[in-house]
C-alpha atoms as an extended CHARMM CRD file, in Angstrom:
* protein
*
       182  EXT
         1         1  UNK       CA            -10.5750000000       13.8010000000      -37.7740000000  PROA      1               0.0000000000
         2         2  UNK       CA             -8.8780000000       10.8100000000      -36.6020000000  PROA      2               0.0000000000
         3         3  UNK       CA             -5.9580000000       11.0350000000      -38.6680000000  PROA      3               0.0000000000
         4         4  UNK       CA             -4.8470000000       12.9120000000      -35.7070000000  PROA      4               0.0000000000
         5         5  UNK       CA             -5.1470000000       10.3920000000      -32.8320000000  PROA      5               0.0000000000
         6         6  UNK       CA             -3.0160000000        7.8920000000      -32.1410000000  PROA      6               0.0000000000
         7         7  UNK       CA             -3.1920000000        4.7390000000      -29.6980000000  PROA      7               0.0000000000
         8         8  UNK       CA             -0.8490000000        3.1510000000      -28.3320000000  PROA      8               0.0000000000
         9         9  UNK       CA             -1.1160000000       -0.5230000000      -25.8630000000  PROA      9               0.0000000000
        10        10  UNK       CA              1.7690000000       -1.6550000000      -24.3790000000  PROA      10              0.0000000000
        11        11  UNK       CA              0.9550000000       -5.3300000000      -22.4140000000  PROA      11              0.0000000000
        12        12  UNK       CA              3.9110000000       -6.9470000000      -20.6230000000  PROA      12              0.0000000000
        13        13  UNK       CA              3.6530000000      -10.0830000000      -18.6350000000  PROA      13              0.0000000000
        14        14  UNK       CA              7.2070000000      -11.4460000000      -17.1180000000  PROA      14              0.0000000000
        15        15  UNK       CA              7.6330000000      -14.3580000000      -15.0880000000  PROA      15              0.0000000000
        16        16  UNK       CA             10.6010000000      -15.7490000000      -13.4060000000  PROA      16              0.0000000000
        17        17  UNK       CA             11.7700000000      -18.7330000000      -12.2040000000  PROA      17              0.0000000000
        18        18  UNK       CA             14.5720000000      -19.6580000000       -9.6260000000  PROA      18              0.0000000000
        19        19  UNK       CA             15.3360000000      -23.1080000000       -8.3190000000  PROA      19              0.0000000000
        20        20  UNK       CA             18.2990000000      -23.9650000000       -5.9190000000  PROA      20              0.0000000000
        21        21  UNK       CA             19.7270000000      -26.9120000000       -4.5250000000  PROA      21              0.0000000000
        22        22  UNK       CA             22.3800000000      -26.2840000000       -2.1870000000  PROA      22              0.0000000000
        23        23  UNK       CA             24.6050000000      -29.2360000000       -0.4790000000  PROA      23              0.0000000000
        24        24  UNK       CA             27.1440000000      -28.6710000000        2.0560000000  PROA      24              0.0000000000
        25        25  UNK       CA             29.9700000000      -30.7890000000        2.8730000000  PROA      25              0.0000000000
        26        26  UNK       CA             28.9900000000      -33.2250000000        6.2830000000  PROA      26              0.0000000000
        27        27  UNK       CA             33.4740000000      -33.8990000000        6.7300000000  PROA      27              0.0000000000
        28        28  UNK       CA             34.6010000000      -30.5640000000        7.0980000000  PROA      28              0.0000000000
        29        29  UNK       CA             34.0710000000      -26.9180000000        7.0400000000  PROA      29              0.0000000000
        30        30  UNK       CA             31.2050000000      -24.6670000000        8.6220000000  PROA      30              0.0000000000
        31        31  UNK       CA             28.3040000000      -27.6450000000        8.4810000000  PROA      31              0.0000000000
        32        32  UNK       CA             30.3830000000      -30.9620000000        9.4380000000  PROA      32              0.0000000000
        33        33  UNK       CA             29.4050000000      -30.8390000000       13.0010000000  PROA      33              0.0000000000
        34        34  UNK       CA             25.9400000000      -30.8960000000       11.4550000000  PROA      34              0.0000000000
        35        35  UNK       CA             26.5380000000      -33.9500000000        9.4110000000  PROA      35              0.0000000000
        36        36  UNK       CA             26.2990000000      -31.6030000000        6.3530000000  PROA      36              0.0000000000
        37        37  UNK       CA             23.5000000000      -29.8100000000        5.0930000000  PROA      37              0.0000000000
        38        38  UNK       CA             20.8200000000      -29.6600000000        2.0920000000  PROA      38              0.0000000000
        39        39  UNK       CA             18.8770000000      -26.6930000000        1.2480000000  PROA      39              0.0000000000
        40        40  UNK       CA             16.4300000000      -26.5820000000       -1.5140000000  PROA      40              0.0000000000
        41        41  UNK       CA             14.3720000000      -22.9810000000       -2.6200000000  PROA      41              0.0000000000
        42        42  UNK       CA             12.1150000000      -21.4050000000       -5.3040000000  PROA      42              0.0000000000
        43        43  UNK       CA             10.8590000000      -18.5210000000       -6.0440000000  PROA      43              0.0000000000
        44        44  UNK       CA              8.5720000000      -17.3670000000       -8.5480000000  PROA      44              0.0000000000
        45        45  UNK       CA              8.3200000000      -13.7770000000       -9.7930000000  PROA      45              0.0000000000
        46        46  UNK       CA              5.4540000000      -12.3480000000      -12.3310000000  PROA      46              0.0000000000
        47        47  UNK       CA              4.8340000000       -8.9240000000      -13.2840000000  PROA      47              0.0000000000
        48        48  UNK       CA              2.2130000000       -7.4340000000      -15.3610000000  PROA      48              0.0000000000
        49        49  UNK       CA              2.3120000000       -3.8940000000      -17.0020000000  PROA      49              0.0000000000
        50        50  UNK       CA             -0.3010000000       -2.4920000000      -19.0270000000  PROA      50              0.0000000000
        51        51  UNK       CA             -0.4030000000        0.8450000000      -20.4500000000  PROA      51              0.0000000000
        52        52  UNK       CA             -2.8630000000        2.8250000000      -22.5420000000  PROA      52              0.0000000000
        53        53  UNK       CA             -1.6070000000        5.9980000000      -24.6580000000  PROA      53              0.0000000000
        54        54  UNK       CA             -4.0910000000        8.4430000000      -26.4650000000  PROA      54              0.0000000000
        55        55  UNK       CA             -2.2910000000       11.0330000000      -28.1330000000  PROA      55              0.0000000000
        56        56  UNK       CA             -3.9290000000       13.8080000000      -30.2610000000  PROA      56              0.0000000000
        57        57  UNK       CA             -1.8750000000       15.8410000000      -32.0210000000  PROA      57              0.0000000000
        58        58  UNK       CA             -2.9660000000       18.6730000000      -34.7920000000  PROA      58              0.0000000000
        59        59  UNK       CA             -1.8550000000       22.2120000000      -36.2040000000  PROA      59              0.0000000000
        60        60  UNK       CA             -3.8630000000       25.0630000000      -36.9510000000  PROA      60              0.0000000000
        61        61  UNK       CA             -3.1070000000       27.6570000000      -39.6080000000  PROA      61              0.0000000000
        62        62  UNK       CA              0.0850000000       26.6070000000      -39.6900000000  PROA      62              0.0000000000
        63        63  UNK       CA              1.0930000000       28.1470000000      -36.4600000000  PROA      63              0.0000000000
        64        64  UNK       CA             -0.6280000000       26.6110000000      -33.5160000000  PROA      64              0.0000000000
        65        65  UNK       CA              0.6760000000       23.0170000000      -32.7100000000  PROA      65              0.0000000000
        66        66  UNK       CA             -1.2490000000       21.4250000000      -30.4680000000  PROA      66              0.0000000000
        67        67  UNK       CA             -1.0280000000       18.0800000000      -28.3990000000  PROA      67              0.0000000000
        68        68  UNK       CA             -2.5950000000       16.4180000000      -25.6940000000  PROA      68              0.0000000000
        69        69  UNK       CA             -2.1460000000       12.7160000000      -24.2750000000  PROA      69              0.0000000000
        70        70  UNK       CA             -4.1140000000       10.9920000000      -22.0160000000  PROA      70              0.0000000000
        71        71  UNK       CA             -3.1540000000        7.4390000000      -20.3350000000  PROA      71              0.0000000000
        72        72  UNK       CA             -3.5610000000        4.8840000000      -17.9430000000  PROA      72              0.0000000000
        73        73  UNK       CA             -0.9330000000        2.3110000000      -16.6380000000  PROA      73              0.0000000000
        74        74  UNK       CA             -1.5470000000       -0.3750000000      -14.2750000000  PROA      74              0.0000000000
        75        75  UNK       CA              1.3970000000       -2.7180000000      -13.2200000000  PROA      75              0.0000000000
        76        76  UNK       CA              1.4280000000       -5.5620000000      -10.3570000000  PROA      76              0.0000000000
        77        77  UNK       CA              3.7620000000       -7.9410000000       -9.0550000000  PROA      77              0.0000000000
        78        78  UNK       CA              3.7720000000      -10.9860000000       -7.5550000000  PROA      78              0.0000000000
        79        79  UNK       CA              6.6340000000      -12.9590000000       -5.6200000000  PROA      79              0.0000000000
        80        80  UNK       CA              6.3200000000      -16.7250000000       -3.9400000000  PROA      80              0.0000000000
        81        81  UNK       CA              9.4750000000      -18.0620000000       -2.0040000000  PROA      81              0.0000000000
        82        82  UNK       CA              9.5600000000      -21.4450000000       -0.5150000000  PROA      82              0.0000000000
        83        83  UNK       CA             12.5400000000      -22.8170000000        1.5090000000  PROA      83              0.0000000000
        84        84  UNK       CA             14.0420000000      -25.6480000000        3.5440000000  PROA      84              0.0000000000
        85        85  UNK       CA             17.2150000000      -26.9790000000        4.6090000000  PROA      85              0.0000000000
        86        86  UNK       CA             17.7730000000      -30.9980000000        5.9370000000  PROA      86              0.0000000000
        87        87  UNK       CA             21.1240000000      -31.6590000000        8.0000000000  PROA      87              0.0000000000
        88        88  UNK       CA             22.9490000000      -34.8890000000        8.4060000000  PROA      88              0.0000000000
        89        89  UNK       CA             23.2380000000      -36.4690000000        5.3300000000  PROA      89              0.0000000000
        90        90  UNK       CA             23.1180000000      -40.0040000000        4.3690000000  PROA      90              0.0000000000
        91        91  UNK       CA             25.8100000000      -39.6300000000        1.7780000000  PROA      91              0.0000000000
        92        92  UNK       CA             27.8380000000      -36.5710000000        0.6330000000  PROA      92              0.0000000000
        93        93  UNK       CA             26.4900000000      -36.2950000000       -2.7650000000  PROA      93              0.0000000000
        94        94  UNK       CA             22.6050000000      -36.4040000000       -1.9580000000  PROA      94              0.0000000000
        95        95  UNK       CA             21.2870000000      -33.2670000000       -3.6700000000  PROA      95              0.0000000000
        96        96  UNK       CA             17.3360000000      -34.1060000000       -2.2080000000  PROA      96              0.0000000000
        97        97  UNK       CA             15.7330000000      -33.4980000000        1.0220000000  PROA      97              0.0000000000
        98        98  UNK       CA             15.0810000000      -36.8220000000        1.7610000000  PROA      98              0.0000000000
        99        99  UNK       CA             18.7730000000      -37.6340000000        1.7980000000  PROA      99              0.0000000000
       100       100  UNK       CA             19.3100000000      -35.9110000000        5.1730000000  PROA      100             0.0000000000
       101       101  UNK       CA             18.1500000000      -36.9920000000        8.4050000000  PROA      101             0.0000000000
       102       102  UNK       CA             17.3470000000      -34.0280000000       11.0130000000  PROA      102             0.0000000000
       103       103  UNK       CA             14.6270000000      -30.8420000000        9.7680000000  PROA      103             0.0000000000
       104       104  UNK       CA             16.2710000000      -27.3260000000        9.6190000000  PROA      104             0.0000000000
       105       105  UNK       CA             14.3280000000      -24.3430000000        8.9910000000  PROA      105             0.0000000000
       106       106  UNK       CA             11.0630000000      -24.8320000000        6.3570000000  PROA      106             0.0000000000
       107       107  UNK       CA              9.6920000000      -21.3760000000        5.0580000000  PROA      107             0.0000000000
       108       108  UNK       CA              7.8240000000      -19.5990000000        2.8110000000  PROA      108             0.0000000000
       109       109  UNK       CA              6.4480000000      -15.9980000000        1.9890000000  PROA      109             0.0000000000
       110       110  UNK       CA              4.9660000000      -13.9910000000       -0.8410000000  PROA      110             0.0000000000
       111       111  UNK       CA              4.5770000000      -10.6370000000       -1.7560000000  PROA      111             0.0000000000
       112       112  UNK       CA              2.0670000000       -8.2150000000       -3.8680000000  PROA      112             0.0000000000
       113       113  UNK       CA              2.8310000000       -4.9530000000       -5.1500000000  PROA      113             0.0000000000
       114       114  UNK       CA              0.4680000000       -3.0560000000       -7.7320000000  PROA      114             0.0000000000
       115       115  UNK       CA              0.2670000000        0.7100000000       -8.6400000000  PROA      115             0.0000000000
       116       116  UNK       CA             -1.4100000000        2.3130000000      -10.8250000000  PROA      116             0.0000000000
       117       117  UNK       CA             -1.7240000000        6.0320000000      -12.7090000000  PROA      117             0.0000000000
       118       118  UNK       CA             -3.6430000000        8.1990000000      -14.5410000000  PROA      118             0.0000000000
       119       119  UNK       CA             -1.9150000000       10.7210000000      -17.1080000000  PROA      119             0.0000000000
       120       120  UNK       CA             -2.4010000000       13.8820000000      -19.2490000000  PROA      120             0.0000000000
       121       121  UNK       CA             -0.0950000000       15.9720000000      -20.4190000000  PROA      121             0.0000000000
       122       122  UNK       CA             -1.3530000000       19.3480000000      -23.1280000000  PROA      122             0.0000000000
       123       123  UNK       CA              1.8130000000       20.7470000000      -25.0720000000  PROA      123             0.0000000000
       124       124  UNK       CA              1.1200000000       23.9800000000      -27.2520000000  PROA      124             0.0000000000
       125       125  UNK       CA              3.5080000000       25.8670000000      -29.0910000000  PROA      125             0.0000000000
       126       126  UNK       CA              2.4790000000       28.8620000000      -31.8130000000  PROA      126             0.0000000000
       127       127  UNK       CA              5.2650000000       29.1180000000      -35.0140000000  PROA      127             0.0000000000
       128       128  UNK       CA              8.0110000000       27.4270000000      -32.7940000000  PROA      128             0.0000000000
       129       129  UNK       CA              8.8140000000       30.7800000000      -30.9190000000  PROA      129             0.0000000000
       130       130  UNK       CA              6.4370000000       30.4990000000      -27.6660000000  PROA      130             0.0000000000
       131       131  UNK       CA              5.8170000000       26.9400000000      -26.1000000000  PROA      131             0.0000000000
       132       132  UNK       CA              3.2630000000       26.3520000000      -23.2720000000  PROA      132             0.0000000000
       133       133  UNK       CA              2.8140000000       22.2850000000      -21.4350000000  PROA      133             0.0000000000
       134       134  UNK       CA              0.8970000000       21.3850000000      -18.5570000000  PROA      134             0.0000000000
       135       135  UNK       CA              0.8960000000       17.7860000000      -16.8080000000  PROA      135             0.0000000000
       136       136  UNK       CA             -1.1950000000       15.6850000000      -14.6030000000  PROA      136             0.0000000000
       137       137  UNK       CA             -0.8280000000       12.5390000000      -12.5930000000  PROA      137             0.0000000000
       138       138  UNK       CA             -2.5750000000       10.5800000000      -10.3010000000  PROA      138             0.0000000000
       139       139  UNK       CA             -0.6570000000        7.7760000000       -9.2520000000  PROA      139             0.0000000000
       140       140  UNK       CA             -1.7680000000        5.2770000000       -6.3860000000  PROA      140             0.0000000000
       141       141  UNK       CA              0.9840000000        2.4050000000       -4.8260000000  PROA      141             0.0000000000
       142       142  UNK       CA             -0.2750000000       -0.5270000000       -2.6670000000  PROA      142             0.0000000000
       143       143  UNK       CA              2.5490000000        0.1730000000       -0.6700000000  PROA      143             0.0000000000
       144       144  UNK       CA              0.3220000000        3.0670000000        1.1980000000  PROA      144             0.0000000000
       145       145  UNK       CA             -2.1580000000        2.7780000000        3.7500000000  PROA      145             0.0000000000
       146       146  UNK       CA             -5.9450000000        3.2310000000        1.2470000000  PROA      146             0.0000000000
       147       147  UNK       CA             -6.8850000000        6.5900000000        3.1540000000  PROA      147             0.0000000000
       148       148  UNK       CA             -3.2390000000        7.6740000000        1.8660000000  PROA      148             0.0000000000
       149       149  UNK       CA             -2.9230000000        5.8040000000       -1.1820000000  PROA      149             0.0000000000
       150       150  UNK       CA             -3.5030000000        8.1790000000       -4.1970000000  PROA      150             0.0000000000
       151       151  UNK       CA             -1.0840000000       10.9370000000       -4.5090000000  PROA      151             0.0000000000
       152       152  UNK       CA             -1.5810000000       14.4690000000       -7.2490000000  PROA      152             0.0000000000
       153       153  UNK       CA              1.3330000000       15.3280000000       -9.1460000000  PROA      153             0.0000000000
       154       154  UNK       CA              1.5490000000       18.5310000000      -11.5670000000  PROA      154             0.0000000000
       155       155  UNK       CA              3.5980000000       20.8570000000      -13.4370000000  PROA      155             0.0000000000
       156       156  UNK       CA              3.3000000000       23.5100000000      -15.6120000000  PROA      156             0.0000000000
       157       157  UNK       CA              6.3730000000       25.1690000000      -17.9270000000  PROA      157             0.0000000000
       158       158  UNK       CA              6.6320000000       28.0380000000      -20.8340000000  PROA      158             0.0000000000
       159       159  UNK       CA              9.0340000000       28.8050000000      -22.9250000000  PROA      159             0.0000000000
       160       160  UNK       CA             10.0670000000       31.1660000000      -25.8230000000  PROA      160             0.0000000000
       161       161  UNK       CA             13.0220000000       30.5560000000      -28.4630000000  PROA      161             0.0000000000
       162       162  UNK       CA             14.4040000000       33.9740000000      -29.7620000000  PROA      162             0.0000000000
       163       163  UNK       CA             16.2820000000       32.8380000000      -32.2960000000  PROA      163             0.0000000000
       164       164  UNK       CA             13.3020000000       32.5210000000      -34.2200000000  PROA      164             0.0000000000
       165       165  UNK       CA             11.7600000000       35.9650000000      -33.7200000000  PROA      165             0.0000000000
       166       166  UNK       CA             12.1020000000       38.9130000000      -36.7260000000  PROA      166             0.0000000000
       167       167  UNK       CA             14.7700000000       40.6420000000      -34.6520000000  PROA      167             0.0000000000
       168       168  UNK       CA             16.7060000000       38.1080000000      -34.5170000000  PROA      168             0.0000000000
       169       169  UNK       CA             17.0640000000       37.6100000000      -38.1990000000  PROA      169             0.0000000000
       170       170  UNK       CA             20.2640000000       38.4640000000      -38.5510000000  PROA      170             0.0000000000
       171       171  UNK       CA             22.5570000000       36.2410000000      -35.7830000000  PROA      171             0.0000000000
       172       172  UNK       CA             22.8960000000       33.4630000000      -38.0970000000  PROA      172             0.0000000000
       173       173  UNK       CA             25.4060000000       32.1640000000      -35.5150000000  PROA      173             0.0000000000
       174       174  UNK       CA             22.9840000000       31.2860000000      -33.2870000000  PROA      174             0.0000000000
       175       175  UNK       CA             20.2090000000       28.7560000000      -34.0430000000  PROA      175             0.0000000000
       176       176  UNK       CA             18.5210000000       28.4850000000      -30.7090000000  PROA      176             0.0000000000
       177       177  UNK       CA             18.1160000000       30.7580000000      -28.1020000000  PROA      177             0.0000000000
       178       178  UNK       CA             15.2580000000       29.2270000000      -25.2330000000  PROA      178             0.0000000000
       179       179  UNK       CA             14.3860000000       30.5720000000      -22.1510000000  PROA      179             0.0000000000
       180       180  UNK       CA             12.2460000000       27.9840000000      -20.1840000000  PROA      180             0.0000000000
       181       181  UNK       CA             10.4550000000       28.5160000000      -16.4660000000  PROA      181             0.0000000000
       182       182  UNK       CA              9.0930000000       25.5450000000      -15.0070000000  PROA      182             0.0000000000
């Protein structure tokens, strides 16, 4: 019986780092009537994806092939970004904050995303000649107001390969022949 299941997890977790330091010139150029300028950042990114796969697959009388797979993934990311510049530097090379004299513009924001969706999908084909699937999702986004946040998404195809039926025996020029409707 459950030689014809399968599960699959796939866990991610990313994270990224960015640190700048920025000096520019206090002689000449864009910031010299500023005395020159420092401007220091980071930013940290993480992202998490999880996703669970359940696939059953099995074939009856040699004819009917049947699979279904259910899932569930759930990803969510994270960004912090801080920010500040200094202007009119003590000396040309200072590559700190505290080497400049006058405060420029301090910041920071984050951000959140998650979404999240549910899955099945039912394939069925009978001796490789007529093929049936049907699919499911329900997928939400953070990114949507919660009264709006969950959204259905289907679909439902056949299809039938005459270059595997009887009459067909004889067109050995031709080894596949589908019609699909989706």
């Amino acid at each position: 019986f459950l030689n014809d299941f399968k599960f699959t997890s796939n866990n991610n977790v990313n994270l990224m780092e960015y640190r700048l330091t920025n000096t520019n010139n206090p002689f000449y150029g864009q910031f010299a009537t500023q005395g020159g300028q420092i401007t220091k950042q980071h930013s940290r990114e993480v992202d998490y994806t999880i996703q669970q796969l359940l696939n059953w697959n099995h074939v009856f009388n040699n004819r009917h092939n049947v699979s279904v797979l259910v899932g569930h993934e759930w990803y969510k990311n994270t960004n912090e970004h801080l920010y500040a510049t200094k202007s009119y530097m003590f000396l040309p090379d200072a590559t700190e904050l505290a080497g400049a004299i006058i405060d420029g513009s301090p910041g920071s924001y984050s951000t959140m995303y998650n979404n999240e969706g549910w899955l099945f999908r039912g394939q069925y084909n009978y001796a490789q000649k007529y093929f049936g699937s049907v699919s499911f999702r329900r997928d939400a986004s953070s990114r949507f107001h919660p009264d709006n946040r969950w959204g259905n998404f289907w679909s439902v195809s056949a299809a039938w390969d005459l270059a595997n039926e009887s009459f067909m025996d004889n067109a050995d020029w031709m080894d596949m022949f589908k019609i699909k409707a989706s």
